[in-house]
C-alpha positions as CSV (number, residue, x, y, z in Angstrom):
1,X,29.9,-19.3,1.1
2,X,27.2,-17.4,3.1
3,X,29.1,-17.6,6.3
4,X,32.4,-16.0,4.6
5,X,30.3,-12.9,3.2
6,X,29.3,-12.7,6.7
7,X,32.9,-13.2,8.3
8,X,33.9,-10.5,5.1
9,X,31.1,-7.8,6.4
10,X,31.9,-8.0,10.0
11,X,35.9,-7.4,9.4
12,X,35.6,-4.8,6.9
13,X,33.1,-2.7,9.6
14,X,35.6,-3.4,12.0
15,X,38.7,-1.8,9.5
16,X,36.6,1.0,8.8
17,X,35.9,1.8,12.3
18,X,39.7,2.1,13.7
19,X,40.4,4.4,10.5
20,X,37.3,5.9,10.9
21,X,38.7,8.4,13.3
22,X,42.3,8.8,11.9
23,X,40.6,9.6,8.0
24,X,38.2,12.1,9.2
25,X,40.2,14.4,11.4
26,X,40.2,17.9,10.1
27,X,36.8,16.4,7.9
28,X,32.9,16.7,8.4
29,X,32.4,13.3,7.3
30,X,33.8,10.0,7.0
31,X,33.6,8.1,3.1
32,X,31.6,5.1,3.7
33,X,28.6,6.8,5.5
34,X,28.6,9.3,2.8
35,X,28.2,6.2,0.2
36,X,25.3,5.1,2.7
37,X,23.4,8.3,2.6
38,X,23.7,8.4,-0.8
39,X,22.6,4.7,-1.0
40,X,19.8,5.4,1.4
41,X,18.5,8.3,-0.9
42,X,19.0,7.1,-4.3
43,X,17.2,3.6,-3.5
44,X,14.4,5.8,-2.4
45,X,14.2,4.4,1.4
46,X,12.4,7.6,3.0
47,X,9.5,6.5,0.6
48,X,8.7,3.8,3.1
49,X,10.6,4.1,6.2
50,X,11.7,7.2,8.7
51,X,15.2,7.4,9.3
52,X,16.5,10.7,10.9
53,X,13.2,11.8,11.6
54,X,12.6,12.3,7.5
55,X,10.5,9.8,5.6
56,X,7.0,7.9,5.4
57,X,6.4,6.0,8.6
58,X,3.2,4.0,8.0
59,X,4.8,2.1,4.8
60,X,7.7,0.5,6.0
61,X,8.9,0.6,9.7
62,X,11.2,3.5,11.3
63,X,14.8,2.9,11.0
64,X,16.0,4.8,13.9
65,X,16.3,2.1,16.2
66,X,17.5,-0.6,13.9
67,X,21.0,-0.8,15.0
68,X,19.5,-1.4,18.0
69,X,17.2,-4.9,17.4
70,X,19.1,-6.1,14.6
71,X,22.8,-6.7,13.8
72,X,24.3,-6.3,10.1
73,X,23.7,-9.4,9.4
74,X,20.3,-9.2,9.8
75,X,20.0,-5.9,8.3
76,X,21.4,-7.3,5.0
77,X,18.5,-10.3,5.2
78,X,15.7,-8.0,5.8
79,X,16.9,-5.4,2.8
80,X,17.5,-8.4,0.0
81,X,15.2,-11.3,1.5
82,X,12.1,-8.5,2.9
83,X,9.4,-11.5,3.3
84,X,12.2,-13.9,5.4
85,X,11.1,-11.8,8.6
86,X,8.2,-9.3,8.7
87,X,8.6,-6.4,11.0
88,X,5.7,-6.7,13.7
89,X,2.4,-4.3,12.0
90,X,3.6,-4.7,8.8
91,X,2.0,-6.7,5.7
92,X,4.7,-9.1,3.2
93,X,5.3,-8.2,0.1
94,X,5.7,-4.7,0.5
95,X,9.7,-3.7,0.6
96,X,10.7,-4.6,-3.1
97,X,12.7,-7.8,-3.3
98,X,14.9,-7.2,-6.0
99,X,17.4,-4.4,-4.0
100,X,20.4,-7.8,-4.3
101,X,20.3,-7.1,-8.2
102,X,20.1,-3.3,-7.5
103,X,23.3,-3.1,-5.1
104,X,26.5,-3.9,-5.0
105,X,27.7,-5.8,-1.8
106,X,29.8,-3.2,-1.3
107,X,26.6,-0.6,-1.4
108,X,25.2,-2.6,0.6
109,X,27.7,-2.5,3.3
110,X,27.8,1.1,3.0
111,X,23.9,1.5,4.1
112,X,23.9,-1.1,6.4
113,X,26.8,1.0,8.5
114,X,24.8,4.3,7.3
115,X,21.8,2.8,9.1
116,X,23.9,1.5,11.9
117,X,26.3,4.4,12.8
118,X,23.7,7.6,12.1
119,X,23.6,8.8,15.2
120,X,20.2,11.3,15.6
121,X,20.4,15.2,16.1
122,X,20.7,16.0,20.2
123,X,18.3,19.2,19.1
């Protein structure tokens, strides 16, 4: 079952990134990292982790870089399974471990491609 929430992820980021383009044309903004912001803020995640240069840094680690060391799949297990793999520096049982009964997959999904497809401010 685990693998085909996997396989599920991975094609509906695909989808979303060829109509990615053709729904925002003419718009600021495309849906789904809209739903991740607003994921990202309401779960409170700048109270532990930078992201975007905004946030607490010594809680939790930065976020910037994350699409960078870690795929969506391991995104997902770090956000609903936080002791699994701890983050080099950091202490367990910090990250709350009940963000699975909190989210939707679907939320979920949002902020892991929030998180993955931010791209920072050139200035």
């Amino acid at each position: 079952m685990k693998t085909y929430a996997v396989k599920y992820f991975l094609l509906a980021l695909f989808i979303v990134s060829l109509s990615k383009e053709a729904y925002c044309e003419g718009t600021s903004q495309d849906p789904l990292m809209a739903q991740g912001k607003k994921i990202y803020e309401d779960m409170q995640c700048g109270s532990c982790h930078v992201f975007r240069k905004e946030g607490v840094s010594n809680i939790g680690p930065k976020l910037d870089e994350i699409a960078s060391t870690m795929d969506g799949t391991m995104i997902r297990e770090a956000i609903i399974e936080p002791n699994r793999s701890i983050a080099s520096g950091f202490k367990a049982d910090i990250m709350p471990k009940d963000y699975r009964d909190k989210m939707s997959n679907a939320d979920l999904d949002a902020l892991i491609y929030y998180l993955t497809n931010e791209k920072l401010d050139e200035n």
